[in-house]
C-alpha positions as CSV (number, residue, x, y, z in Angstrom):
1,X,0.0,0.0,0.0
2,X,1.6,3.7,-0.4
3,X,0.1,5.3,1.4
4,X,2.8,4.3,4.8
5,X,6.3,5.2,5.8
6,X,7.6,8.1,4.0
7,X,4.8,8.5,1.6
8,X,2.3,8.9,4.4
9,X,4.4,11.2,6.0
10,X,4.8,13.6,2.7
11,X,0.8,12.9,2.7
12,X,0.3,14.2,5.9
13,X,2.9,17.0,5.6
14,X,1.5,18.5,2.5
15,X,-2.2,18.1,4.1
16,X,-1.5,20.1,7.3
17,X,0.4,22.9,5.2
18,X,-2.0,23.5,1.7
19,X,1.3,23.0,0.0
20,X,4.5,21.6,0.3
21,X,8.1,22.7,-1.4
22,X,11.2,20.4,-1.8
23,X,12.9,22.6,0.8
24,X,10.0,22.5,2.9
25,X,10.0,18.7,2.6
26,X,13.7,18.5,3.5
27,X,13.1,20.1,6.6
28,X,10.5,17.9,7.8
29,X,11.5,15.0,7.2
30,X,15.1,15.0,6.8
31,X,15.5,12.8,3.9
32,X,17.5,13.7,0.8
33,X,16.5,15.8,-2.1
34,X,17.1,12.7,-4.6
35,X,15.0,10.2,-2.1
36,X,12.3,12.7,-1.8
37,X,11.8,13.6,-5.7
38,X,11.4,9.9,-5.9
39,X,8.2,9.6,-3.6
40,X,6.5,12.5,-5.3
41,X,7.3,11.3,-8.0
42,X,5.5,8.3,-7.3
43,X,2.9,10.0,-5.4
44,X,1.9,12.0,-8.7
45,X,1.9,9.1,-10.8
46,X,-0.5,7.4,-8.4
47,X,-2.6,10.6,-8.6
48,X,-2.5,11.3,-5.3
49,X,-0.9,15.1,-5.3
50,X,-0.2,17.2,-7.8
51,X,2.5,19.8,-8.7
52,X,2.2,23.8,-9.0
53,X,4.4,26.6,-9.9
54,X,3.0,29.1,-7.4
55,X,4.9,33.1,-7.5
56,X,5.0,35.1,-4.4
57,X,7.1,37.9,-5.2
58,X,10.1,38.4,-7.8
59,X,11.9,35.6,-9.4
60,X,10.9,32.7,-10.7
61,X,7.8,30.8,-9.5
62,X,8.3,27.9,-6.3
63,X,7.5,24.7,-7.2
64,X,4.7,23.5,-4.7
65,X,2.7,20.1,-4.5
66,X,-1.0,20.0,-3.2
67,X,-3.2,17.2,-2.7
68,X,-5.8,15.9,-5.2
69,X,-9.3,14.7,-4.9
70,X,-8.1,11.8,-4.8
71,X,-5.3,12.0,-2.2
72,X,-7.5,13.5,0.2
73,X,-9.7,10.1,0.1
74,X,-6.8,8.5,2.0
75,X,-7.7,10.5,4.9
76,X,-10.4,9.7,7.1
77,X,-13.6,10.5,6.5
78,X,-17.5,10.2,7.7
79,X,-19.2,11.1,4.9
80,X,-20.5,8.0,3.6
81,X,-22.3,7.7,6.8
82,X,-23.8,11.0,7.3
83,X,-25.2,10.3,3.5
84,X,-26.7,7.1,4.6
85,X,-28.2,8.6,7.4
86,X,-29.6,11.5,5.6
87,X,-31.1,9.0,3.3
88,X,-32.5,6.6,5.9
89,X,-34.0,10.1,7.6
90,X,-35.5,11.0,4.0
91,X,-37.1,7.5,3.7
92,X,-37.9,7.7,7.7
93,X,-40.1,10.7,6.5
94,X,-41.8,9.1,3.2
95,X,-39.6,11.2,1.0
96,X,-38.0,9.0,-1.2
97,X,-39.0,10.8,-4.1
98,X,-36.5,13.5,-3.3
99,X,-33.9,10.5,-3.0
100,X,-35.1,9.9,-6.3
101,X,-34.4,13.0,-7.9
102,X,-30.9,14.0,-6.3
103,X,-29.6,10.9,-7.7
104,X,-31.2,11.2,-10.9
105,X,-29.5,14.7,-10.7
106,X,-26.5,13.8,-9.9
107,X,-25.7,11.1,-12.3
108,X,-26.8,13.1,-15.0
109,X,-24.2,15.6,-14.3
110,X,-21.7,12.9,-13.8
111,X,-22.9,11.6,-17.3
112,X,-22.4,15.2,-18.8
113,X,-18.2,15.5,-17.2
114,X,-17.6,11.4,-18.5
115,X,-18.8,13.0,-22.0
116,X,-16.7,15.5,-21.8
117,X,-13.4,13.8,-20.5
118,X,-14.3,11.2,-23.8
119,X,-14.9,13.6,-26.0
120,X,-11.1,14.9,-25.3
121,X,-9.8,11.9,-27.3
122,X,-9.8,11.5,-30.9
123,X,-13.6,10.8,-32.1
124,X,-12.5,7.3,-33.7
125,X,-10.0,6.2,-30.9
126,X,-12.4,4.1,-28.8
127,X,-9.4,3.0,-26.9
128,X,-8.4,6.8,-26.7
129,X,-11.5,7.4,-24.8
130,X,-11.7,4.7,-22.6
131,X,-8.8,5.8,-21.3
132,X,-10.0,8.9,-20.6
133,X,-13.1,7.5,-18.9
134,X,-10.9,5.2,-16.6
135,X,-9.2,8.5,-15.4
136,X,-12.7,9.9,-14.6
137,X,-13.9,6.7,-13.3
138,X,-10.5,6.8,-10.7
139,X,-10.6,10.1,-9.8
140,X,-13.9,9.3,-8.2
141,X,-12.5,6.3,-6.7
142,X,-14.2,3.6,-8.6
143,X,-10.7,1.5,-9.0
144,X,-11.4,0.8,-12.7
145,X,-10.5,-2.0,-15.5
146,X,-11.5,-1.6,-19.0
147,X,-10.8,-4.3,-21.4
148,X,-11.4,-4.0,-25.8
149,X,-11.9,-7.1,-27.6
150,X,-11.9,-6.0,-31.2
151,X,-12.7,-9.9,-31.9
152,X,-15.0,-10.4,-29.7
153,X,-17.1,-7.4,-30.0
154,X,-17.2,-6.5,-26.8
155,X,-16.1,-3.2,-24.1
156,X,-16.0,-5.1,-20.5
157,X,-15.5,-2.6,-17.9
158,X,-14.6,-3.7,-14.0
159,X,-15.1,-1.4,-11.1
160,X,-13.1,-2.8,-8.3
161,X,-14.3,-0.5,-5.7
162,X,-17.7,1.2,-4.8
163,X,-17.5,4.7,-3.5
164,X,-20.9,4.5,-3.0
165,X,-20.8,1.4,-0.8
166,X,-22.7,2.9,2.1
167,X,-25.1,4.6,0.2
168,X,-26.1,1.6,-1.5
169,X,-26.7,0.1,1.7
170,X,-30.2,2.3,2.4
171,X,-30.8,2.6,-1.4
172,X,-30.2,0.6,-4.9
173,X,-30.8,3.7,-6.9
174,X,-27.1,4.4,-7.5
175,X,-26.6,0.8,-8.8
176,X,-30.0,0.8,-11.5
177,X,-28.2,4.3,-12.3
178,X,-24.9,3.3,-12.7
179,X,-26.2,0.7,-15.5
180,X,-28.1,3.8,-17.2
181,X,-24.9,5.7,-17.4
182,X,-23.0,3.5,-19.6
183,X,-25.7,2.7,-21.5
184,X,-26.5,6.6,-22.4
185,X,-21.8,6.8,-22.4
186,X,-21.9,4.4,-25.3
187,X,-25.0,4.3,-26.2
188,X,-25.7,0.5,-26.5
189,X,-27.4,-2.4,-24.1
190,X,-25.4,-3.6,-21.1
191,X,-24.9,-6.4,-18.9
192,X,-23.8,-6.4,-15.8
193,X,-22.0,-9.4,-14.9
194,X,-20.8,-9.3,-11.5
195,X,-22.3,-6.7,-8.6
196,X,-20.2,-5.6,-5.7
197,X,-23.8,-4.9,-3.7
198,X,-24.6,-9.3,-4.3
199,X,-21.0,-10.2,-2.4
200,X,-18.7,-10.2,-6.0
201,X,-15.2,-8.6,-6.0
202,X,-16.3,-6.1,-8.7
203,X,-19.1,-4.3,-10.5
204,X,-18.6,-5.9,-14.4
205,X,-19.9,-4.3,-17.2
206,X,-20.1,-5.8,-20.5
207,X,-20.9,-3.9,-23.4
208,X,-20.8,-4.2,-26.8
209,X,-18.9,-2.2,-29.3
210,X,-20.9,-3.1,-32.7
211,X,-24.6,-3.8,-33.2
């Protein structure tokens, strides 16, 4: 896992402080500049922070690294369960219906931003734009696989984690809506072969490219 020793430590550094510099990072942890480049490094190519030049005064801009959306999921949080008990509340009350709608809502938007991280590949690079969904798809924490099987015919698409997992626990709705949003993404019928929510490993998606 990265997210110990050293690594954890840079983590933790750069979330108490906004931002972190090399020299900054020196100080704190007294490791050398070489060893240090070497986590970020690896740190930004498991998306976990990013890097930015940031000015604050004359000469040339500092170098700074700041956590991502997806760094900060590391940390602990108790989201998940105030969500589920918000829901539980909402059907407590007979208001599912609004359950109904936010969710509706929000995977519509979530359909609009996957179309528009696709669309940022070439139009007839399908595996161009798969791999632009699969960094959407992990920057929300979904853990995804995609496989193309040109013979075959088929797109199968694996989520190995649920960031929904609690929700789904008072509601199905994101699950039926997950189904919906690749169907409207490629526009084609799909099966879902294996279901995190039923005790499987993975959300599977099959779907297929012609027809």
């Amino acid at each position: 896992m990265i997210y110990t020793g050293p690594k954890k430590d840079l983590l933790d550094l750069i979330k108490q402080k906004g931002t972190l510099s090399m020299d900054e990072a020196v100080t704190h942890t007294e490791l050398a500049k070489t060893t240090l480049r070497e986590h970020f490094l690896q740190l930004e190519r498991y998306g976990y922070i990013r890097r930015e030049y940031i000015r604050s005064g004359p000469g040339r801009p500092s170098l700074q690294y700041q956590i991502t959306p997806k760094g900060n999921r590391l940390f602990p949080s108790s989201e998940s369960d105030l969500i589920r008990e918000l829901l539980k509340f909402l059907k407590e009350q007979g208001d599912e219906q609004t359950i109904e709608q936010f969710f509706e809502s929000f995977w519509e938007e979530r359909l609009k931003k996957a179309r528009n991280r696709m669309d940022e590949a070439s139009e007839n690079d399908l595996k161009s734009q798969l791999d632009k969904l699969m960094g959407f798809l992990e920057e929300e924490g979904f853990m995804p696989e995609a496989e193309l099987d040109s013979e075959d015919g088929t797109i199968t698409i694996k989520e190995c984690n649920c960031p929904f997992r609690e929700v789904v626990k008072e509601t199905r709705l994101p699950c039926k809506l997950e189904a919906m949003f690749y169907r409207k993404l490629f526009n084609k019928n799909v099966e879902r072969t294996s279901y995190i929510a039923d005790g499987d490993f993975s959300c599977t998606y099959e779907i297929p490219v012609n027809g």
